[in-house]
C-alpha positions in Angstrom: -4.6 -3.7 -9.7 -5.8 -4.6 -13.2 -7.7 -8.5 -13.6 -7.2 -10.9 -16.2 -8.4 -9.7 -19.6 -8.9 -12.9 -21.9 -10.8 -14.4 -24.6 -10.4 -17.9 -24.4 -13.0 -20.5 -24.0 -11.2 -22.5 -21.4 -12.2 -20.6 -18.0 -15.0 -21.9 -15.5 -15.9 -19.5 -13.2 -18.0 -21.3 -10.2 -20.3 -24.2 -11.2 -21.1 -25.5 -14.5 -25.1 -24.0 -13.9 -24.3 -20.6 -12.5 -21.0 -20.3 -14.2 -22.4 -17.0 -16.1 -23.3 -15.6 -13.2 -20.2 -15.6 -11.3 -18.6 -14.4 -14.3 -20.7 -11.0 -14.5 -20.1 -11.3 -10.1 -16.9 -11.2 -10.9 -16.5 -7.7 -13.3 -19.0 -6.2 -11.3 -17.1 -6.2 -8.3 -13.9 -5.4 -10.0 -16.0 -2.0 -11.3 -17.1 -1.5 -7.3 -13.4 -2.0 -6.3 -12.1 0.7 -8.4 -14.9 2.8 -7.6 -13.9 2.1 -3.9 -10.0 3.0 -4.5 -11.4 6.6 -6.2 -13.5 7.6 -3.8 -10.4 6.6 -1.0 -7.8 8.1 -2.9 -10.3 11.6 -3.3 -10.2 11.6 0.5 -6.6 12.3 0.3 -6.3 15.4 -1.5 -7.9 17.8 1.4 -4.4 16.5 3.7 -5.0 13.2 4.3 -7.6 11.0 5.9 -7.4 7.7 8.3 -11.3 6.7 6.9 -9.7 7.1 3.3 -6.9 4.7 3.3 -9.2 2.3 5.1 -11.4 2.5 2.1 -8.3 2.0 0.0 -7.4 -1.3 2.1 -11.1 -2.5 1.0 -10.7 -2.0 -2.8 -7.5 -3.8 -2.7 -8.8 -6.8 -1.1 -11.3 -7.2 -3.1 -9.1 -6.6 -6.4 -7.0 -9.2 -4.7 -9.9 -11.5 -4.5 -10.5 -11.1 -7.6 -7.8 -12.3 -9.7 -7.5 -15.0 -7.3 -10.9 -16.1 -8.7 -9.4 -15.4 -12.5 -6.7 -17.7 -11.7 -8.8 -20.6 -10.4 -11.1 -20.0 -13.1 -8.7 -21.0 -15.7 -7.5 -23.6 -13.7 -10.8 -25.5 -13.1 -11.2 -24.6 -16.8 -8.4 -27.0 -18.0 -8.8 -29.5 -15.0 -6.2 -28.1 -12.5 -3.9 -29.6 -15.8 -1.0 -27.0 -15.4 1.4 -29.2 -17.2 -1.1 -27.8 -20.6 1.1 -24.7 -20.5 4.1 -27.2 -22.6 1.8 -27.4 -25.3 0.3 -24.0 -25.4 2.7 -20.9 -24.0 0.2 -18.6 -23.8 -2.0 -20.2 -21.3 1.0 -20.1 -19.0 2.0 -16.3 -19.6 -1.4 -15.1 -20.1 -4.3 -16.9 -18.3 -2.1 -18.3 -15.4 0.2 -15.3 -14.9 -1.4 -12.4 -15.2 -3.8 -13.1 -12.6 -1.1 -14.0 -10.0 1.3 -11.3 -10.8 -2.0 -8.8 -10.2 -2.6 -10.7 -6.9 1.2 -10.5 -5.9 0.9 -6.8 -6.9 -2.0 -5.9 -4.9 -0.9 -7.6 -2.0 2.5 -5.8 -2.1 0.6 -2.8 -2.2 -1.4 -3.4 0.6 1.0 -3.6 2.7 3.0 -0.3 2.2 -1.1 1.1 2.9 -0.8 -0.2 6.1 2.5 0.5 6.9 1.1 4.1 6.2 -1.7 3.7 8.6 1.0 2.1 10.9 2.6 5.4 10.8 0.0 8.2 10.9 0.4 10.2 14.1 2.8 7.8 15.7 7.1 8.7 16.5 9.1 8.8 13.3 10.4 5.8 11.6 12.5 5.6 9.1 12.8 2.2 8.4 9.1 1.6 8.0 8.8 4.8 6.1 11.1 2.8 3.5 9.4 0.1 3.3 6.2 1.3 3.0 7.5 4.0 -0.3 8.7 0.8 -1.5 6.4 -1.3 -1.6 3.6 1.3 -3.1 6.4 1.4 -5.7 6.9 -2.4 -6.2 2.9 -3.3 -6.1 2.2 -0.9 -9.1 5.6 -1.9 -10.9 4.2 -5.8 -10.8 0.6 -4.3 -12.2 2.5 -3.1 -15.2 4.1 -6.3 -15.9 0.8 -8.2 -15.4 -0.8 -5.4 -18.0 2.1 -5.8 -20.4 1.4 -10.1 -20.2 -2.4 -8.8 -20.5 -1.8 -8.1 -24.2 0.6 -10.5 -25.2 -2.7 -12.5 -26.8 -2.4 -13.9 -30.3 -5.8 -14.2 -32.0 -6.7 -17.0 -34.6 -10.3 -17.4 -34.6 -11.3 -14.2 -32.6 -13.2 -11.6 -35.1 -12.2 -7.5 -35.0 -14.8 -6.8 -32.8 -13.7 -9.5 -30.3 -9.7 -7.6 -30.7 -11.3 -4.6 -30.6 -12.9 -5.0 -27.1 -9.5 -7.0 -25.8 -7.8 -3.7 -26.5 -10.2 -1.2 -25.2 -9.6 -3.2 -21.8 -5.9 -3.8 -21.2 -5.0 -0.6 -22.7 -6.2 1.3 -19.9 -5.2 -1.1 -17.7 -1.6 -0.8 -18.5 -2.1 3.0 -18.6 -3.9 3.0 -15.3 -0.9 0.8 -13.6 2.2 3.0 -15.2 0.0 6.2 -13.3 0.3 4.4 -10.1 3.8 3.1 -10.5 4.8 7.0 -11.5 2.8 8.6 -8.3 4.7 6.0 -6.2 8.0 7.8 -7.5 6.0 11.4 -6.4 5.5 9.8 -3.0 8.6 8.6 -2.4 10.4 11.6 -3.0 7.5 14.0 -0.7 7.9 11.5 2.1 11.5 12.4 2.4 11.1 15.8 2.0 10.7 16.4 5.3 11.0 13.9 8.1 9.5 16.0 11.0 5.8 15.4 9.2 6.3 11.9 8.7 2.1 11.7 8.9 1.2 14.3 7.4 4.0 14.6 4.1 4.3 10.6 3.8 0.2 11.5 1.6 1.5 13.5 -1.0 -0.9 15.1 -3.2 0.8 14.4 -6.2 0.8 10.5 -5.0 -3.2 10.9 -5.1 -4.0 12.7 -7.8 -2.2 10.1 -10.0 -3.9 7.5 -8.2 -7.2 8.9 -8.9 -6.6 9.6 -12.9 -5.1 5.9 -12.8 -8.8 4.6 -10.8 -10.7 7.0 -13.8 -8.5 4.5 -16.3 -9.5 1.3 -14.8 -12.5 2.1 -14.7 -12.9 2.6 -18.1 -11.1 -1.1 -18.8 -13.4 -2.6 -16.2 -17.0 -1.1 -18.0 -15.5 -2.4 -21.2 -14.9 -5.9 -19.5 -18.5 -6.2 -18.2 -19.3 -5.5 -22.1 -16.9 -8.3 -23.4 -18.3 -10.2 -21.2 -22.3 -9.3 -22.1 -21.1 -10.2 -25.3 -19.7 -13.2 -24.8 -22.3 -14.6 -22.5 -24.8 -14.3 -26.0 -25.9 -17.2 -28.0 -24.3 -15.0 -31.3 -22.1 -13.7 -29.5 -18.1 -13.7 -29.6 -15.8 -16.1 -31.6 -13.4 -17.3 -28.6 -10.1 -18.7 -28.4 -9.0 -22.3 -27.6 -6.1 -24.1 -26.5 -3.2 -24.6 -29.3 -0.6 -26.9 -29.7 -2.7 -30.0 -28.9 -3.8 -28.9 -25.6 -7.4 -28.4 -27.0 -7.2 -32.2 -28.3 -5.6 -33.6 -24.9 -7.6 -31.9 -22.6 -10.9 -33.3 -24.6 -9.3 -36.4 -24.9 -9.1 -36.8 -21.1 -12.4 -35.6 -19.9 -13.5 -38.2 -22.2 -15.2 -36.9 -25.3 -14.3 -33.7 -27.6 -16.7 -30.3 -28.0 -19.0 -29.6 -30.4 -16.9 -27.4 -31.9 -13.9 -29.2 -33.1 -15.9 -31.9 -34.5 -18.0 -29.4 -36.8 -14.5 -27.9 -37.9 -13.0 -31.6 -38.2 -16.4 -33.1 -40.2 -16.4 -33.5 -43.6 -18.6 -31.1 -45.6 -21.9 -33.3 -46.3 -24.2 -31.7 -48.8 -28.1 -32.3 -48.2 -29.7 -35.5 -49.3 -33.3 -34.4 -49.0 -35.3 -34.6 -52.7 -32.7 -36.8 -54.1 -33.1 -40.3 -55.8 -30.7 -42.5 -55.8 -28.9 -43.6 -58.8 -29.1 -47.2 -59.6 -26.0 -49.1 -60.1 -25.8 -50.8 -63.2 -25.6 -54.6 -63.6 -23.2 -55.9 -66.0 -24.9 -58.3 -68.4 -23.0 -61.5 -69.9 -22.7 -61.7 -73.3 -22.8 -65.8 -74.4 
């Protein structure tokens, strides 16, 4: 259920004039989407509530939604190039596929909800009951892989502070998901505890509580992503990462011109001219 966690420079979220904007739209609702999930997965622990997994069903669409957005982010921000990920590996494992292993993972998990819901005070099915275990199994287990891509990042020009934030977000991220994956295992094995109460057993406390403590841990990560993000949105404010391997100098040479950036790190060091003469040349003078 975690989103992208990166600091590179090559990410557009929405148009070029309100591209801030949707970027702070974009961790905000990630913060209202775990808030959402807590407050669904709460409703469980009294013995189970219709209204709660609902709620459940609306945080994970809009986590989905979200890291759909990452991923065409990055995208737009190296031109729908995805042939850029031969020259530089880690926009391919990092800003490409975390964000669609998190989609993947949250749709997956979506499903066994609403298998659940499919179940609730209908005849017993055991076929669905598996598939719906399963899948709250399989979602999570793809959130931990996306977390453990989440901090496979290698910094160059990125300061301690800008490391420091990175880790304050995907660590809880990767905790969070590794609580769901383990309360899908608690699930699992109350659900066929006892077939009779297929509706009632198939919400397992334990399943919930580890949900919740997992929600309290994304939560965390997502406050310290709208920071990163505060910070990086400053004029002074974070030293980001670019493209490596030439992608930097392809992509710049392809949308025609290069950034500011590179040609201050690529100039020659010019010392000031300002209050200096200039030196006359001397003339050489024949001797007859």
């Amino acid at each position: 259920m975690v989103k992208l966690s990166s600091a590179r420079e090559s990410r557009l979220y929405g148009p070029r004039n309100d591209r801030n904007r949707w970027e702070y739209i974009n961790s905000g609702l990630y913060v209202l989407a775990v808030l959402l999930l807590f407050a669904g997965f709460t409703a469980q622990l009294p013995g189970g509530s219709i209204g709660g997994l609902v709620v459940v069903l609306i945080g994970l669409v809009i986590v989905a939604a979200i890291n759909l957005h990452d991923l065409f982010a990055h995208m737009a921000g190296i031109g729908y190039r995805i042939g850029m990920v031969r020259y530089d590996i880690q926009l391919g494992l990092v800003e490409l596929l975390v964000p669609f292993l998190q989609f993947v993972g949250s749709v997956v998990t979506f499903v066994g909800v609403i298998l659940l819901l499919s179940q609730l005070d209908t005849k017993y099915d055991g076929e669905l009951k598996r598939h719906a275990t399963n899948c709250l199994i399989v979602g999570p287990l793809i959130w931990v892989f996306g977390s453990i891509h989440n901090g496979c990042q290698i910094y160059e020009r990125a300061d301690s502070q800008t490391q420091i934030l990175q880790t304050s977000v995907h660590m809880p991220f990767l905790m969070g998901s590794l609580l769901f994956f383990v309360g899908g295992f608690f699930n699992r094995r109350h659900a066929y505890a006892d077939v009779h109460h297929w509706g009632s057993r198939i919400v397992a406390k334990s399943w919930a509580w580890l949900c919740m403590f997992g929600c309290l841990l994304f939560l965390i990560g997502g406050l310290f992503n709208l920071l990163k993000v505060y910070k990086m949105q400053q004029g002074n404010g974070l030293r980001l990462e670019k493209l490596r391997g030439g992608a930097q100098e392809r992509l710049c040479h392809i949308r025609g011109g290069r950034d500011s950036l590179s040609i201050e790190e690529s100039s020659p060091v010019r010392l000031p001219t300002v209050g200096l003469k200039p030196v006359p040349t001397p003339v050489p003078v024949s001797v007859s």
